[in-house]
N, C-alpha and C positions, 0 to 999 in steps of 0.2 A: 837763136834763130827765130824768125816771127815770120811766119806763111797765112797769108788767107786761108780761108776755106776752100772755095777755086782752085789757088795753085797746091793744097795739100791735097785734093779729092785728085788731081793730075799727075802727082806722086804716086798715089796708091794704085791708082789703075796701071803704070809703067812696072810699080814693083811688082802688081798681081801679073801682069803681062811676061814677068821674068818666068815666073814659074813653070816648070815644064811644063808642057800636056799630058804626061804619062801618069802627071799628078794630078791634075786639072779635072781631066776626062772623068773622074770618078767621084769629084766633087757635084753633086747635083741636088737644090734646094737647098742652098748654103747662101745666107746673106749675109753681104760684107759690107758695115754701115762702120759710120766715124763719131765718134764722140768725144768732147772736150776732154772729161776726166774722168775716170770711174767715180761712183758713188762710194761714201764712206761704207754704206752699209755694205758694200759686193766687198772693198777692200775687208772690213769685218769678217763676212760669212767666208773670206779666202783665205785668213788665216794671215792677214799682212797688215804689217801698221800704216796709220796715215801716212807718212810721206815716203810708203814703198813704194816705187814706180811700177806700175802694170802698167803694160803695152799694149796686150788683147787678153780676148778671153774669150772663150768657145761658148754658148751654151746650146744646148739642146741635148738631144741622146743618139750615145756612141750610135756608130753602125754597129759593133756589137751585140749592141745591148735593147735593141728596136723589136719591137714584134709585128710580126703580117697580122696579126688580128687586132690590133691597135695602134694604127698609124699613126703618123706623128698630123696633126690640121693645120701646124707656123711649122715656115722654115727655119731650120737653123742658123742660128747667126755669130758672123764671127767681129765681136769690135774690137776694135782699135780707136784707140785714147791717146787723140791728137797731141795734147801739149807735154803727156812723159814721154813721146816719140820724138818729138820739137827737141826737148830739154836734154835728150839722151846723144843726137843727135849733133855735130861739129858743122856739115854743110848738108846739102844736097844729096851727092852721092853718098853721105853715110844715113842720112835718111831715107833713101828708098833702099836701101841694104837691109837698114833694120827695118821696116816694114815688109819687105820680102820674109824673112828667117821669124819675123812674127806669126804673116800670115801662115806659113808652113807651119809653126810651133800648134798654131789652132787647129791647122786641117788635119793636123797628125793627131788631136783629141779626138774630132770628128769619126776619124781611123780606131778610136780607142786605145790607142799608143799613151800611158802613163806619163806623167812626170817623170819618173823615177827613167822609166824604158829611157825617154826624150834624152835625160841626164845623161846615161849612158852612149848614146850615141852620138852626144855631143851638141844638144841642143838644148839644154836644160840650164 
């Protein structure tokens, strides 16, 4: 599947728009930017080989793990890496599915929610 930039950024906004607000509402200073493909070096520093597909990836600090005396001054950001989402992806509809269950995978980081926890619950 081969989308523009256009009609992929109009994908993401319909899958972010899936997301409940009960989830939503607690997301705040959270930016969702789109990127071609992870860098080898993030693939590296994640413990994944070159041609592993990563979707997204959180970074910034948990809400856990934040202190009131040292704010955070960038927001947090969650990317998504347009062409293993493309590649992962049969049509349309399974493309804004897997960017929906992405974007959740990251805001459930943001949450402080583990990998391991994610696993368990079925999203990992």
């Amino acid at each position: 599947m081969n989308l523009d930039d256009a009609a992929f950024n109009r994908i993401v906004r319909r899958a972010i728009d899936r997301i409940p607000q009960e989830i939503m509402r607690h997301v705040q200073n959270v930016a969702i930017v789109v990127e071609n493909r992870p860098k080898p070096a993030l693939l590296e520093e994640m413990g994944l080989e070159p041609d592993e597909p990563l979707l997204g990836v959180y970074t910034g600090i948990a809400l856990p793990e934040r202190s009131v005396t040292s704010p955070e001054f960038f927001p947090d950001t969650i990317i998504l890496f347009k062409d293993p989402l493309l590649e992962v992806s049969g049509n349309i509809d399974e493309l804004e599915d897997e960017i929906e269950i992405t974007v959740v995978h990251e805001i459930a980081h943001f949450f402080g929610i583990s990998e391991e926890r994610l696993a368990l619950l079925g999203y990992g």
